[in-house]
C-alpha positions as CSV (number, residue, x, y, z in Angstrom):
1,X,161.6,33.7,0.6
2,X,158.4,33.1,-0.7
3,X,156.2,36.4,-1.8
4,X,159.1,39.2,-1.2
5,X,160.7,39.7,-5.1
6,X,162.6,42.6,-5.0
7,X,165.5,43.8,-7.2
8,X,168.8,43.8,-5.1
9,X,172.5,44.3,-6.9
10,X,174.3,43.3,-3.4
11,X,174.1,39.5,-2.0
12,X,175.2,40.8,1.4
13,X,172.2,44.0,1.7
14,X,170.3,41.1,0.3
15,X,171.1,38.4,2.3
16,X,170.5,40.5,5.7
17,X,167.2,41.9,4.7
18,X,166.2,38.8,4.2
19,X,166.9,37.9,7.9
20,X,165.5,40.4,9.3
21,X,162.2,40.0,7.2
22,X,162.3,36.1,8.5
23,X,162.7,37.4,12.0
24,X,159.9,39.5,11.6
25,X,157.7,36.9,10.2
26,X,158.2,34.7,12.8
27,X,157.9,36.6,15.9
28,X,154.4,37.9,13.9
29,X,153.5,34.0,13.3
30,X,154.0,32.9,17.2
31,X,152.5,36.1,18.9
32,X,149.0,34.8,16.6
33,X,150.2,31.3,17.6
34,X,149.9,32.7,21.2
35,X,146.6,33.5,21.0
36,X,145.2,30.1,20.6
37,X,148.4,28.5,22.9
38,X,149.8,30.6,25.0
39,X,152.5,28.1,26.3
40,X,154.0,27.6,23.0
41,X,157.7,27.3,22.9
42,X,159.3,28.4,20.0
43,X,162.2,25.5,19.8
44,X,159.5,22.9,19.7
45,X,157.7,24.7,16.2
46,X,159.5,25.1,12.7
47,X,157.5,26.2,10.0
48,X,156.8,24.8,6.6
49,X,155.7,25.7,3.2
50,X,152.1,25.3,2.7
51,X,152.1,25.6,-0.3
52,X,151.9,28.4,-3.7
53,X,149.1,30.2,-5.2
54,X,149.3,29.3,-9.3
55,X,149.0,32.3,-11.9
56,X,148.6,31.1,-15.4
57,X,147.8,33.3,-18.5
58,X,145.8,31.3,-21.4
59,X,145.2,32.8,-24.8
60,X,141.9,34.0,-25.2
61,X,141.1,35.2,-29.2
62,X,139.2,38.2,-28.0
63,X,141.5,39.6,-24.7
64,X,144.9,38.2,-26.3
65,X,145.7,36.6,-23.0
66,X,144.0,36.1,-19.4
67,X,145.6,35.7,-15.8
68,X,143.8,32.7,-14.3
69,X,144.6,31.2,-10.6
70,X,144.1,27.5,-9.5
71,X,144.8,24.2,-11.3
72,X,144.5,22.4,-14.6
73,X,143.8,19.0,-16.1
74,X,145.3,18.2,-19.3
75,X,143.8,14.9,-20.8
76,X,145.6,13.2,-23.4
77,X,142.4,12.7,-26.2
78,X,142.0,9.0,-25.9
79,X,141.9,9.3,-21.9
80,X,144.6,7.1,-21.1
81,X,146.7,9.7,-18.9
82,X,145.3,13.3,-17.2
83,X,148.2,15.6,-15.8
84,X,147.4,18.3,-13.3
85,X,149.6,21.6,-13.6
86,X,149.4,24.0,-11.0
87,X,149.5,23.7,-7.2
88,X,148.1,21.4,-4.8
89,X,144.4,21.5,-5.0
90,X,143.2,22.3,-1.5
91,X,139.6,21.2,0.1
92,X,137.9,23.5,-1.8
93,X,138.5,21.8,-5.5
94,X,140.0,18.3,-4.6
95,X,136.2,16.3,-5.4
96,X,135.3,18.3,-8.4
97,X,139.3,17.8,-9.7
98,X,138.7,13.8,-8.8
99,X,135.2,13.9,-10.8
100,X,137.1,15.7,-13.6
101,X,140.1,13.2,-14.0
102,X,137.0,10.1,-13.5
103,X,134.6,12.3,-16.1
104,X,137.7,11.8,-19.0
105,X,139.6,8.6,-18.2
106,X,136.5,7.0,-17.3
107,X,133.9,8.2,-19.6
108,X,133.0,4.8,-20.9
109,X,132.7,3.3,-17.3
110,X,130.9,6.0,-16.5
111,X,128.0,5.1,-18.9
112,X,128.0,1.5,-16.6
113,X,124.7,2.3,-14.3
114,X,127.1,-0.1,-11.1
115,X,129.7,3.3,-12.2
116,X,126.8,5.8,-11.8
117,X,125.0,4.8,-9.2
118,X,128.1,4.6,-7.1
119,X,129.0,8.0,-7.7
120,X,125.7,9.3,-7.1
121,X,125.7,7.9,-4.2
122,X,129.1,9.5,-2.9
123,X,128.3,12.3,-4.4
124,X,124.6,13.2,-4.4
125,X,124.4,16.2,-6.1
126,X,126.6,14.8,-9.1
127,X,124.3,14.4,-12.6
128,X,121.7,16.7,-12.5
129,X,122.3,20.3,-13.3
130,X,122.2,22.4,-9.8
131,X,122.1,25.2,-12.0
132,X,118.7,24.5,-14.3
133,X,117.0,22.4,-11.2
134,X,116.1,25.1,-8.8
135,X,114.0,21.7,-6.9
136,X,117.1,19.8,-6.9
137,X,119.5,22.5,-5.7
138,X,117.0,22.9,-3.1
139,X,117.0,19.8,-1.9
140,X,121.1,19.5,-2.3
141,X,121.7,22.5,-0.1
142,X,118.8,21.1,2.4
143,X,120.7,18.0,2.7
144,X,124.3,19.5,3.1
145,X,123.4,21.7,5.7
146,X,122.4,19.0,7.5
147,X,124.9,17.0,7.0
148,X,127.2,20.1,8.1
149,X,124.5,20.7,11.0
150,X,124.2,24.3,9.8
151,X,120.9,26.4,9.7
């Protein structure tokens, strides 16, 4: 099971805790499924792996090493192949992962204004730096809340 490690010289103690753990889990998992549905019936639900949380450690000169969470792009150096290590991006990082793998496989179509333009325009806040343009990160989170319809 996912997120339980434990040390246990017996299959059988093992293999029964695990069970009842399961049990546990599930009985936890439907009485919040309940809340939102309270018909639900437990034959017609099975559940499925959503997925991992990654834990990497990278040298760093000064620290020796540091735990990082999330995903990675390797690019080879002439662009021709990017390879991301980790788990499935969710919502939250899949656009700025895409922009990355365009950014370094791409870079000289990127420098093609048709290239550009296109991304600016799916992506309006992409260029400029949000970070140094307090004027344009105004204007980004003024049109994203809108878009969102949020105050």
């Amino acid at each position: 099971m996912s997120g339980i490690w434990r040390r246990c010289d017996n299959p059988a103690v093992s293999s029964r805790h695990d069970a009842k753990v399961n049990i546990v889990l599930t009985e936890q998992r439907f009485a919040a499924l309940r809340e939102f549905f309270p018909e639900v019936t437990e034959q017609d639900w099975h559940v499925e792996e959503a997925g991992q949380r990654v834990q990497i450690i990278k040298k760093d000169p000064v620290h020796g090493g540091i735990l990082e969470f999330g995903t990675e792009l390797v690019t080879a150096a002439d662009g021709s192949v990017v390879a991301m290590l980790g788990a499935s991006p969710g919502a939250s990082t899949a656009v700025w992962i895409m922009i990355q793998v365009i950014e370094r496989c791409f870079a000289e179509r990127l420098k093609n204004a048709v290239w550009s333009r296109k991304l600016q325009e799916m992506f309006p806040s992409y260029g400029p730096s949000l970070a140094d343009d307090a004027e344009f990160l105004g204007r980004a989170r003024a049109d994203t809340a809108a878009a969102l319809h949020i105050n």
